[in-house]
N, C-alpha and C positions, 0 to 999 in steps of 0.2 A: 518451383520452390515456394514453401509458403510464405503468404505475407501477414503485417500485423498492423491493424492499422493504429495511426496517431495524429496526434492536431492536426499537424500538417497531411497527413493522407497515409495510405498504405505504403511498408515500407518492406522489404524483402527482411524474412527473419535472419540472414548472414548475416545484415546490416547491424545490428541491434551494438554490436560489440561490446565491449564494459557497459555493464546494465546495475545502477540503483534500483532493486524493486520496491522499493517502498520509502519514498520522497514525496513530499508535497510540496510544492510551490507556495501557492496560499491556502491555509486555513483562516477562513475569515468569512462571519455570517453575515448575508445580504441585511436581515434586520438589525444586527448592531450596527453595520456601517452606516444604511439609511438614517437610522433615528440618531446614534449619537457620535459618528465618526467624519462625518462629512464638517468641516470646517473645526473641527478638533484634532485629533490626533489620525486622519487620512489622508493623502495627497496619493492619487490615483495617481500622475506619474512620476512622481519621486517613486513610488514603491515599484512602479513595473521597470523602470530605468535600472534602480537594484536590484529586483530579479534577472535583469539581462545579464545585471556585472553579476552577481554569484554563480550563475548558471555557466557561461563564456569563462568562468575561473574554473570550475570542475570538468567543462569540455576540457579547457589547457593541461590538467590532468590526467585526462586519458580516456575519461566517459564518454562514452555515446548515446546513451539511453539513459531518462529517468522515468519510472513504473509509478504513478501519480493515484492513489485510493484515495481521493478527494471525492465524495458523492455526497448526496443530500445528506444534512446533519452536520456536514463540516463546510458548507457554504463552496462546493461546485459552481465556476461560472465561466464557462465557457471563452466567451470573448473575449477575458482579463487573457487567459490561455495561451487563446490566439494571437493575441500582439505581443507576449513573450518569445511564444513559439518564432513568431515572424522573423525576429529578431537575435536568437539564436540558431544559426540554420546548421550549426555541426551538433545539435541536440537533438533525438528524439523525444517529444514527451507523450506517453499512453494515459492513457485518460481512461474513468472508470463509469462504471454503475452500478445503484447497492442504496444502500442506508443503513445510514449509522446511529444505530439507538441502542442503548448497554440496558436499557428495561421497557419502557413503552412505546407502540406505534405513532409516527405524526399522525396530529387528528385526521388529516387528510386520506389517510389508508385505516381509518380505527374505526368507520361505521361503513366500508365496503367490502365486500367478500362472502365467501360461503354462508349463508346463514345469521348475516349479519342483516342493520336495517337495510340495506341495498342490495338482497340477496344476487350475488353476481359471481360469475369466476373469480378468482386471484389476480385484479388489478395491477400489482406489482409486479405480476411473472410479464404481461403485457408491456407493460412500462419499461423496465429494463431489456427483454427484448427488440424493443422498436430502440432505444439507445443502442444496442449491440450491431441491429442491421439497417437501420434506416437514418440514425442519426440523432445526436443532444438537441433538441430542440430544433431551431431551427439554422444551428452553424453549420452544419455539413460533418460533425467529428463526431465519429462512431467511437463510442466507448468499447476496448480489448478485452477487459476482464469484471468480475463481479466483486463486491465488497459487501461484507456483514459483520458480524458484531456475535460475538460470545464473551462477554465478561463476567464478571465474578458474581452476579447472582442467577450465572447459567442464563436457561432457557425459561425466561418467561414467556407467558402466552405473545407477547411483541414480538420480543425476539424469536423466537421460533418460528413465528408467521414470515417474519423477515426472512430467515436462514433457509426455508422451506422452498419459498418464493427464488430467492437466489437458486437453489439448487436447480428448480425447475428449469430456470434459463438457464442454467447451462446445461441442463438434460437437451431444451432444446437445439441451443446453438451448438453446444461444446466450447465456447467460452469459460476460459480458468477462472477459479476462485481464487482470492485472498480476503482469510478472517483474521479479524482484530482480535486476540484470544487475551487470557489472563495468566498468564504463566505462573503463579502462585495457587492460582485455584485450580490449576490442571486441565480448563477448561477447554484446551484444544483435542482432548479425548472425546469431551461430548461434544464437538461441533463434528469432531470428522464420522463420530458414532452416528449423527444425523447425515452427515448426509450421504455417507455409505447406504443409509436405508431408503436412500431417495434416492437414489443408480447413480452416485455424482463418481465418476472415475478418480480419484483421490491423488492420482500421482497428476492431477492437473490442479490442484490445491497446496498454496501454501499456507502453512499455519503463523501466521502475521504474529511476532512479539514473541515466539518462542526461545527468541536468545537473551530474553531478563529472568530465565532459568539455569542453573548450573546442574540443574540436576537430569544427571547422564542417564537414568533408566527411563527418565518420564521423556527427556528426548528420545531415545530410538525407540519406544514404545511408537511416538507420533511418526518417525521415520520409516517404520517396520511395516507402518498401511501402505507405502507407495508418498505417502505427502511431501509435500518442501516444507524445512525448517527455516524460518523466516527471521535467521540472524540479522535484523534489519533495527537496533537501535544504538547502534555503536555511536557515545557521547554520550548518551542520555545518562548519567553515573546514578542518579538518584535511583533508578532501579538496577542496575547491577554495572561494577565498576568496568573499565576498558580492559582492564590485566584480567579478569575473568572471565571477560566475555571472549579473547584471544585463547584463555586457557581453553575452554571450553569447545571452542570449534577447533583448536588442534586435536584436542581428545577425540573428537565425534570422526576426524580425520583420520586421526591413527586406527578406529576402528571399523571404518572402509564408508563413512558416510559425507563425503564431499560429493556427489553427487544428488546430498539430498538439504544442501542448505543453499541459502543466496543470502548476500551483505547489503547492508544499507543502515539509513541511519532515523530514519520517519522522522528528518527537522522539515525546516521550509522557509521559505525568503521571508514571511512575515505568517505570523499567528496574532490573530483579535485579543487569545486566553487574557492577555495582559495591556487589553486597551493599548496606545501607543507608547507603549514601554517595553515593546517587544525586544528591540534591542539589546535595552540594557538589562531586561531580565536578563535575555539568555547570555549572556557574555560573563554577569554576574553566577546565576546558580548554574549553566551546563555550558562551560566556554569552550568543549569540544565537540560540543550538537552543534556539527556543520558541514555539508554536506563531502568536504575536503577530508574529512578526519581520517577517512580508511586510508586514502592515499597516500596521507601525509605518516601517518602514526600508527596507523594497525595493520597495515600490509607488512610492516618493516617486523613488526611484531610477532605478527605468525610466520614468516619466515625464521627468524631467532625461535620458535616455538617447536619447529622443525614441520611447518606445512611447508608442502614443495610449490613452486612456482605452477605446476601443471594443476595443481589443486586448487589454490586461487582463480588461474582459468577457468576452471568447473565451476566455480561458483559467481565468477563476475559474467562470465563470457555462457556458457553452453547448460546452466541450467536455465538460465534466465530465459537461450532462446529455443530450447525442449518444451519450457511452460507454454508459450506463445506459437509453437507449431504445429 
């Protein structure tokens, strides 16, 4: 049987059960916290204590797994991880690698590679492969899947260097993709257009943010390669409301595509975006970006919508763990 590994180690793919693919924990940059969060608005364990209780709330739900695209750019760190993970033992969390840059490369990958002042292979493909087989550093937790970035000014030369590199790890390993797309800009056509040209098998790719679209042709267009539609920001209202976003994946249902989306909600125990006001932003502008919301409110939803119960399985339970096998 396969397995998939997480913080806590390799775990049989049956296991996975109700799977979030697309949860963060924390987003939170090493450099903001260093310079201006440590005796301000951080308390390293206040915050992991409330990561426990959110986390041990959504297990009481029904979850077993959350699918974590946290990589460089959104402030990855391991070892915060692992004392969550310790600490939830009825959660899986997968852990990623990738980078997330919507236009330019960190200077650290901007003057290596082909033809560049360091002329050298594609450091990145390097990089993210030794994450995938040998481990994040030095924790011991092999990152499951890939993470990159296509938004709305497309592929720049970054970006595309980025998305290339991803594709190639997983040419090599066979490690799935999940891209950050732009659903307004259509942009999940030119990611999967790339990496179809770079052998990436696509029904092991889900197109991350495709459900702050309603529009039905430009989804099964993205469905029709084989990819996963990465119904994954239910709460988020400011890009498209919750009654929509239910509308929307009943439709794609009715017309035989639950086997090509997965639910989740891309919040997380704590984001930097808003210094230590994270809070009360999010309770303020998006008070059902919360990890609980499908279970609580949008399951009930697409049930009344006329999704059957075997179809929400497909989508919590059996695509999640098809990506990961």
């Amino acid at each position: 049987m396969p397995t998939v590994d997480t913080v806590r180690g390799p775990v049989d793919v049956d296991r996975l059960g109700q799977t979030l693919m697309h949860e963060h924990v924390f987003v939170l940059s090493t450099e903001h916290l260093d310079n201006y969060g440590k005796g301000a608005w951080w308390d390293e364990e206040y915050r992991v204590a409330d990561a426990v209780a959110k986390l041990d709330a959504v297990v009481a739900k029904g979850v077993r797994t959350i699918v974590d695209p946290t990589v460089w750019g959104l402030g990855r760190y391991i070892p915060r991880i692992q004392r969550v993970a310790e600490q939830v033992p009825g959660l899986n969390i997968i852990a990623a690698t990738g980078v997330y840059a919507f236009e330019e490369l960190p200077h650290q990958y901007a003057h290596r590679g082909p033809g560049l002042f360091l002329d050298m292979p594609e450091p990145m493909i390097d990089d993210f492969v030794r994450d995938l087989t040998e481990g994040i550093a030095d924790t011991g937790v092999k990152a499951a899947f890939l993470k990159c970035v296509v938004e709305q000014k497309g592929l720049t030369p970054g970006v595309e260097r980025i998305c290339r590199a991803v594709a190639q790890a997983h040419v090599r390993t066979g490690a799935p993709i999940t891209v950050h797309t732009n659903a307004f800009t259509q942009s999940g056509l030119i990611a999967l257009d790339l990496f179809a040209k770079e052998g990436v098998d696509l029904a092991k790719v889900v197109v991350g943010h495709a459900g702050d679209s309603n529009d039905l042709d430009y989804l099964m267009r993205l469905a029709d390669t084989g990819a996963t539609l990465g119904m994954d920001r239910f709460g988020l209202d400011a890009y498209n409301s919750t009654a929509q976003r239910v509308a929307t994946v009943a439709a794609l249902c009715q017309r035989g595509y639950a086997d090509r989306m997965v639910l989740s909600h891309d919040t997380a125990c704590f984001m930097d975006y808003f210094g230590g006001a994270w809070d009360e932003a999010r309770s303020t502008l998006a008070p059902n970006w919360r990890y609980d919301h499908i279970h609580d409110d949008v399951l009930a939803a697409l049930l009344d919508s006329g999704v059957t119960d075997d179809q929400i399985e497909q989508m919590l339970v059996f695509n999640p763990k098809r990506y990961f096998s």
